[in-house]
Biopython code that builds the backbone (N, CA, C, O; Angstrom):
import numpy as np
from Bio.PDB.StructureBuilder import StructureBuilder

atoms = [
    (1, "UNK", "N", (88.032, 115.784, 106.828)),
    (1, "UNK", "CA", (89.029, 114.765, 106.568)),
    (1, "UNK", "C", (90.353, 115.092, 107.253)),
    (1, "UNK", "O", (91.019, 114.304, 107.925)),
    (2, "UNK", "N", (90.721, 116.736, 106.911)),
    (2, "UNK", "CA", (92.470, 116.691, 108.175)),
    (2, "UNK", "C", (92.198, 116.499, 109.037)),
    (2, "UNK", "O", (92.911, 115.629, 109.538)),
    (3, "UNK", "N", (91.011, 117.043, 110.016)),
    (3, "UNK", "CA", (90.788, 116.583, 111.355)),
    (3, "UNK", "C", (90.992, 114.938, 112.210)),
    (3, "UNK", "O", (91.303, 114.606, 113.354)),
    (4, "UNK", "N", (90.718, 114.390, 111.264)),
    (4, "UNK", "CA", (90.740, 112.675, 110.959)),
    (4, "UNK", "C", (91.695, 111.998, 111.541)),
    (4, "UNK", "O", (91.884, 111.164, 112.427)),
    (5, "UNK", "N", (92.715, 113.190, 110.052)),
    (5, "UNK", "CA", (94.007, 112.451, 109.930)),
    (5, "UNK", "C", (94.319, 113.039, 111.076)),
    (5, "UNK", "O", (94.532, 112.064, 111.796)),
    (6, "UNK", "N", (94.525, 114.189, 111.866)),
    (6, "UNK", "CA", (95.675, 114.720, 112.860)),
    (6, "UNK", "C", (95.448, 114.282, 113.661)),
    (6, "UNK", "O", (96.353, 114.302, 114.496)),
    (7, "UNK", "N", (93.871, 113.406, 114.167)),
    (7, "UNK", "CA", (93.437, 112.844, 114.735)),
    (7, "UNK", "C", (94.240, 111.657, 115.320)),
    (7, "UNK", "O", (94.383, 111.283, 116.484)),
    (8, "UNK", "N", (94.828, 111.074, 113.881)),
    (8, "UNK", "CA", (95.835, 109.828, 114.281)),
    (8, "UNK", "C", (97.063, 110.161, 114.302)),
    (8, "UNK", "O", (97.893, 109.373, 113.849)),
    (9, "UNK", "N", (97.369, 111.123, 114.712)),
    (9, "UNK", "CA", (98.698, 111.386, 115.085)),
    (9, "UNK", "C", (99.483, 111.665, 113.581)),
    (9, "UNK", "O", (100.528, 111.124, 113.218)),
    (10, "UNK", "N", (98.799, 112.512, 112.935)),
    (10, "UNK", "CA", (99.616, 112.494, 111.203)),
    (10, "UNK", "C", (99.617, 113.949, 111.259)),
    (10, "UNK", "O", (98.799, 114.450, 112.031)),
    (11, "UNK", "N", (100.385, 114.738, 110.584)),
    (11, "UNK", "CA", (100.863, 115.923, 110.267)),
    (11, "UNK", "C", (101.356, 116.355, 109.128)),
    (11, "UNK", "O", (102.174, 115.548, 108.686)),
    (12, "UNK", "N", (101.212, 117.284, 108.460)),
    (12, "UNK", "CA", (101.451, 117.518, 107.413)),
    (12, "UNK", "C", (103.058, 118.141, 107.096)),
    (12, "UNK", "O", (103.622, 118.454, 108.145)),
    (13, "UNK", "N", (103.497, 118.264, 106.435)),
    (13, "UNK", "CA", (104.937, 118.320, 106.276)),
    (13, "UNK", "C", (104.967, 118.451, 104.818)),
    (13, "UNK", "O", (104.654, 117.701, 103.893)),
    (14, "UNK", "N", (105.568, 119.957, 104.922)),
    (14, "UNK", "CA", (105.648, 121.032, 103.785)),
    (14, "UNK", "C", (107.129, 120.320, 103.388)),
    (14, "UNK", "O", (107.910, 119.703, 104.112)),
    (15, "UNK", "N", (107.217, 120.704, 101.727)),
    (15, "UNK", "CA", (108.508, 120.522, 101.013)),
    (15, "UNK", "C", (109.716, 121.959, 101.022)),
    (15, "UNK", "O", (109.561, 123.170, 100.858)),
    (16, "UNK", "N", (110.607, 121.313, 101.228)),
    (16, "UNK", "CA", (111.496, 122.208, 101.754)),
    (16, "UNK", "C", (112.253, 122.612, 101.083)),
    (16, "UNK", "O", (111.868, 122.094, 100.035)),
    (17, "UNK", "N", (113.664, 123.548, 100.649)),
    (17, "UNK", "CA", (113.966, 123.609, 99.678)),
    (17, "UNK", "C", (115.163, 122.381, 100.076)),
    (17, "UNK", "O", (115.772, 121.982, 99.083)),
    (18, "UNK", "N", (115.440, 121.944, 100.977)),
    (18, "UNK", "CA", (116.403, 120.998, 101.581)),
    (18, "UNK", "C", (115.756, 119.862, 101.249)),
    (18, "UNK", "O", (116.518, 119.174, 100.570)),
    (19, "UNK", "N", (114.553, 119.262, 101.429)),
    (19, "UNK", "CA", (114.039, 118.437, 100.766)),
    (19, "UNK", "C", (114.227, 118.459, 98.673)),
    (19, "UNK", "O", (114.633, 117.445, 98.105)),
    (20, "UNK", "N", (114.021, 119.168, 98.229)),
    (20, "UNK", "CA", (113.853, 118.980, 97.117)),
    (20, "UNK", "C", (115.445, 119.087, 96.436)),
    (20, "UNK", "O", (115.624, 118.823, 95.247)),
    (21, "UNK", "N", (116.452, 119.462, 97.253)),
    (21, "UNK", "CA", (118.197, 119.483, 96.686)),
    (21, "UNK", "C", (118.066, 117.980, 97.065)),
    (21, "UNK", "O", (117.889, 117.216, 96.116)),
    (22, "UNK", "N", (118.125, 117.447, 98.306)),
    (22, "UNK", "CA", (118.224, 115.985, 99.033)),
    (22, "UNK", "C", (117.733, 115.205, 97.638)),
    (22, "UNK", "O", (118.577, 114.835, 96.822)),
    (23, "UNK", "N", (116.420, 115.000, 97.444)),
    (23, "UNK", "CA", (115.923, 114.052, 96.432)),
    (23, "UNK", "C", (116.178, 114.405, 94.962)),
    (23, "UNK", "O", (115.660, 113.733, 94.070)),
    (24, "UNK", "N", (117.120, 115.651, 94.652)),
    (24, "UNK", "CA", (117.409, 115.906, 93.451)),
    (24, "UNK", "C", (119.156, 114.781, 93.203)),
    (24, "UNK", "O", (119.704, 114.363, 92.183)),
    (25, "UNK", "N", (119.516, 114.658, 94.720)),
    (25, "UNK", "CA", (120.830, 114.133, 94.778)),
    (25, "UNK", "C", (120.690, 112.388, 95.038)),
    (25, "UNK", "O", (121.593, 111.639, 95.409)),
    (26, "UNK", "N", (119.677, 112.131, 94.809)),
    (26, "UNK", "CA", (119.269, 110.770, 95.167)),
    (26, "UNK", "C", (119.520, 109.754, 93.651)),
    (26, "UNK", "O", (119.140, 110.052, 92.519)),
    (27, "UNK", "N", (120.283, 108.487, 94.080)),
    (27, "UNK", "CA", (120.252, 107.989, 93.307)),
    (27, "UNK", "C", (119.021, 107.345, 92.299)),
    (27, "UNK", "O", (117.905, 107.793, 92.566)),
    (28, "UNK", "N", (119.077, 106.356, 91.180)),
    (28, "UNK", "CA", (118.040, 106.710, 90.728)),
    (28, "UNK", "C", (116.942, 104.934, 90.513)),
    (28, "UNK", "O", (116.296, 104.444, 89.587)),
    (29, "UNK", "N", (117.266, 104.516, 91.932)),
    (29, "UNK", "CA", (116.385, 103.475, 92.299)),
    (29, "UNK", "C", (115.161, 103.474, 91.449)),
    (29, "UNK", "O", (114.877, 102.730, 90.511)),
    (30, "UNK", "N", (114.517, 104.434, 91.958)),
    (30, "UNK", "CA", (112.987, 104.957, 91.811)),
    (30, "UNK", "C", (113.080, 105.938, 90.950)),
    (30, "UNK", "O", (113.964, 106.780, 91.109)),
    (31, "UNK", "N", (112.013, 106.035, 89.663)),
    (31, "UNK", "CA", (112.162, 107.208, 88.447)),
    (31, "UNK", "C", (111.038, 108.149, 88.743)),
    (31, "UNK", "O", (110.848, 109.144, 88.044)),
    (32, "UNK", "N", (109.814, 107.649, 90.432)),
    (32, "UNK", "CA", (108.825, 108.695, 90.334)),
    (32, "UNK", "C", (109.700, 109.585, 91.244)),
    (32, "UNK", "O", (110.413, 109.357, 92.221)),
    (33, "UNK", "N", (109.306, 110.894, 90.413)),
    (33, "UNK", "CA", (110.208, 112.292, 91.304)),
    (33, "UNK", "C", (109.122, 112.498, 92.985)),
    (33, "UNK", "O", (109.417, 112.957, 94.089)),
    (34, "UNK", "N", (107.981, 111.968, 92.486)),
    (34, "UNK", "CA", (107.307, 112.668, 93.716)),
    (34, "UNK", "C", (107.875, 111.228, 94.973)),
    (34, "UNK", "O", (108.281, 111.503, 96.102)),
    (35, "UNK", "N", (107.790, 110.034, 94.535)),
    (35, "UNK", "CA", (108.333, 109.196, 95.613)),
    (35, "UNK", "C", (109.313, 108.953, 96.030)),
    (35, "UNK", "O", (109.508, 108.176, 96.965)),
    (36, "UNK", "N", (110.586, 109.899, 95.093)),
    (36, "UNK", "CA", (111.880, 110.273, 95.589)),
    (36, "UNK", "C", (111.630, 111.598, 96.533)),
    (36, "UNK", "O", (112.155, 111.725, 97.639)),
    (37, "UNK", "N", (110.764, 112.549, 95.944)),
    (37, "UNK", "CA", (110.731, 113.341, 97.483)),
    (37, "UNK", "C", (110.520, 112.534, 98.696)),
    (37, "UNK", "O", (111.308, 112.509, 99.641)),
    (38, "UNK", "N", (109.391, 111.860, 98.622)),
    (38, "UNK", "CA", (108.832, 111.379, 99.751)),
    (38, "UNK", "C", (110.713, 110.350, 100.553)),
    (38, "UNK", "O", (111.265, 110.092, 101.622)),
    (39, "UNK", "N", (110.839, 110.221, 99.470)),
    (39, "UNK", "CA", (112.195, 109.046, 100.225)),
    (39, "UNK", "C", (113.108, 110.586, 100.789)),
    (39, "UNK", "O", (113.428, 110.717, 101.970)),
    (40, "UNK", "N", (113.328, 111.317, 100.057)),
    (40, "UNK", "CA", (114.197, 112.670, 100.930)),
    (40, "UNK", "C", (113.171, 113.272, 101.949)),
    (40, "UNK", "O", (113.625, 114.318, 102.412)),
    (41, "UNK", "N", (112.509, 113.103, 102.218)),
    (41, "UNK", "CA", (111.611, 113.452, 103.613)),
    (41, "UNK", "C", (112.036, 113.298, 104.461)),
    (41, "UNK", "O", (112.562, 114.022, 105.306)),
    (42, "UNK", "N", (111.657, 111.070, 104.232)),
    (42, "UNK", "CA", (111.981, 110.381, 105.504)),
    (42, "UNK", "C", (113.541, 110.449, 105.945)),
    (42, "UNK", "O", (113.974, 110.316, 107.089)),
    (43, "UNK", "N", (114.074, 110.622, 105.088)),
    (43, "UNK", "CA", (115.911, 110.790, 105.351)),
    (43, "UNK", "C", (115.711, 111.817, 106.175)),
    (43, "UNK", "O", (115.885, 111.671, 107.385)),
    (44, "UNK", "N", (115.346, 112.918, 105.676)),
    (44, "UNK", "CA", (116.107, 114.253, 106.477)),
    (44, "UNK", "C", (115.375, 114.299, 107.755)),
    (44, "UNK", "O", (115.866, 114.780, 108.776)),
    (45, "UNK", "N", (113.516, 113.501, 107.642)),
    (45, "UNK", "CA", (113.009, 114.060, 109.123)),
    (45, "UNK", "C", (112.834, 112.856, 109.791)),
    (45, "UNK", "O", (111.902, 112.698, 110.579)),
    (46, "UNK", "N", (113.594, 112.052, 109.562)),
    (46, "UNK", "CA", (113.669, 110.629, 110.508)),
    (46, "UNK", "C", (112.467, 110.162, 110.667)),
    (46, "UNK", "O", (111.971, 110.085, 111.791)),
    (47, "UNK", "N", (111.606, 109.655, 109.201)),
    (47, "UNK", "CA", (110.375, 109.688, 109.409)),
    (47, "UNK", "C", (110.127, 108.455, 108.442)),
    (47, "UNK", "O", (110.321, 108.366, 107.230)),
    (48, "UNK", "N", (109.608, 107.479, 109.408)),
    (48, "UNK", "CA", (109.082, 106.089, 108.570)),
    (48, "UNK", "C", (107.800, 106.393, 107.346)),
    (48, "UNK", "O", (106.840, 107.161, 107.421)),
    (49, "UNK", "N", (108.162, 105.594, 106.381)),
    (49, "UNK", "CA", (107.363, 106.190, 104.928)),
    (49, "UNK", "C", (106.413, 104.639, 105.127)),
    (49, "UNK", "O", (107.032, 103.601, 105.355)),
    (50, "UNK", "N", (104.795, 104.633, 105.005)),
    (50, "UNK", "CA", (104.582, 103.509, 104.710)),
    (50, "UNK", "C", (104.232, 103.280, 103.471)),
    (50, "UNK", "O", (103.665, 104.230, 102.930)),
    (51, "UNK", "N", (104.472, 101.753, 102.446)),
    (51, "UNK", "CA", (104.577, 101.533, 101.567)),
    (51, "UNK", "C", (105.026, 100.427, 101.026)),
    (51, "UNK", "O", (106.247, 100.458, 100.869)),
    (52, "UNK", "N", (104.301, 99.052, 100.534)),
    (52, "UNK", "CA", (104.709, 98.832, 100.045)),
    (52, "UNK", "C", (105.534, 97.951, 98.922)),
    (52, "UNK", "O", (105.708, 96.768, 98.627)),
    (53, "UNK", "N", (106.050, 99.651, 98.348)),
    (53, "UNK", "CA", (106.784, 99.376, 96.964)),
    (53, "UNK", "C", (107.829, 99.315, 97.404)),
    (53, "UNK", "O", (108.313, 100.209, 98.099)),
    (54, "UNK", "N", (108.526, 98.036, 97.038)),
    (54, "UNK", "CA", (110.411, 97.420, 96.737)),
    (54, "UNK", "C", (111.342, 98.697, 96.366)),
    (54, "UNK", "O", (112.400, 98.969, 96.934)),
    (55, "UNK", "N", (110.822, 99.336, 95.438)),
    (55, "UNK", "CA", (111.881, 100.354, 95.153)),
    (55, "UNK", "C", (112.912, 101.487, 96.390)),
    (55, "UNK", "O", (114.059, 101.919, 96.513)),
    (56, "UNK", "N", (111.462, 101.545, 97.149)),
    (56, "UNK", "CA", (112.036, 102.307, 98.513)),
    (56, "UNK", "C", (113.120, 101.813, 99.081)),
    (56, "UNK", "O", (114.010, 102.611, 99.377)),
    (57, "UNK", "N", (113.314, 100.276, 99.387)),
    (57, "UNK", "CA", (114.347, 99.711, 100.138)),
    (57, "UNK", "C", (115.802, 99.820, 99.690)),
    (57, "UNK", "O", (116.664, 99.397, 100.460)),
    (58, "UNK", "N", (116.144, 100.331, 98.555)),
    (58, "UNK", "CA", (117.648, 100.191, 98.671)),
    (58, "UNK", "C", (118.058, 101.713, 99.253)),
    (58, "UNK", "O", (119.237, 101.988, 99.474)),
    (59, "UNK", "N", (117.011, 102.642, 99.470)),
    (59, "UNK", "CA", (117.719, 104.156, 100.013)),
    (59, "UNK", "C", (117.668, 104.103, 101.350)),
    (59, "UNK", "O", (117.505, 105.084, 102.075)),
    (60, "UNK", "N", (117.827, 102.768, 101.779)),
    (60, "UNK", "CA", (118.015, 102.672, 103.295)),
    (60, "UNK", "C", (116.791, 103.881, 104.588)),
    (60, "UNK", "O", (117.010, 104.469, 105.647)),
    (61, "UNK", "N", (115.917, 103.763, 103.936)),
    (61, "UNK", "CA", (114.599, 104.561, 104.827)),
    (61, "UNK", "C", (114.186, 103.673, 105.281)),
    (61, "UNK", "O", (114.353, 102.512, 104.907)),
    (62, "UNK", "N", (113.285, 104.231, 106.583)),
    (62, "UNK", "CA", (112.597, 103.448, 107.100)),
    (62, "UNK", "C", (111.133, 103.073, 106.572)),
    (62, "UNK", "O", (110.371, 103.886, 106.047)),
    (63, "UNK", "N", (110.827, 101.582, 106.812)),
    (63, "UNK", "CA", (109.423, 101.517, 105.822)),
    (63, "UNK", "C", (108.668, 100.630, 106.714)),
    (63, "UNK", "O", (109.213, 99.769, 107.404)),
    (64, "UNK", "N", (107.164, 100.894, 106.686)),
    (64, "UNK", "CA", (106.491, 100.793, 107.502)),
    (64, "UNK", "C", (105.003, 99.798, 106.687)),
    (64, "UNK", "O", (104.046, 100.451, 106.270)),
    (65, "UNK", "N", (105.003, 98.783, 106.603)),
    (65, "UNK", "CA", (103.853, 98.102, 105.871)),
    (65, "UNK", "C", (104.187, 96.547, 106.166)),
    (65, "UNK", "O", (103.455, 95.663, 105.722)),
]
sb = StructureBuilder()
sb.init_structure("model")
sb.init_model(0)
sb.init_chain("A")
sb.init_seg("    ")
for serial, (resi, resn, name, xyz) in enumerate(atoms, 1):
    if name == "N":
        sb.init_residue(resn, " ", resi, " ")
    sb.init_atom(name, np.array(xyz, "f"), 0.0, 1.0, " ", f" {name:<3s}", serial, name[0])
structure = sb.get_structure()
């Protein structure tokens, strides 16, 4: 299955401790902690999130669906 994915050009991307201060400082649009990481991801690694859920759009990320 990773083979698959890296296949399509996807990569995995470890949580950082810069990631997890970023989405600890995030307002509170969204109450899931894991899809506020994912929203401090795309902030810090300029990285379109696809998805989608409405909640994403007011943290100004890029969204891809």
């Amino acid at each position: 299955m990773a083979a698959v994915v890296r296949l399509h050009g996807f990569k995995e991307l470890a949580i950082s401790l810069d990631h997890a201060l970023h989405a600890a400082g995030l307002p509170f649009h969204h109450r899931d902690p894991f899809d506020r990481m994912i929203v401090a991801q795309g902030l810090l690694e300029g990285m379109a999130i696809a998805t989608s859920d409405a909640r994403f759009v007011p943290y100004g990320v890029t969204l891809v669906w």
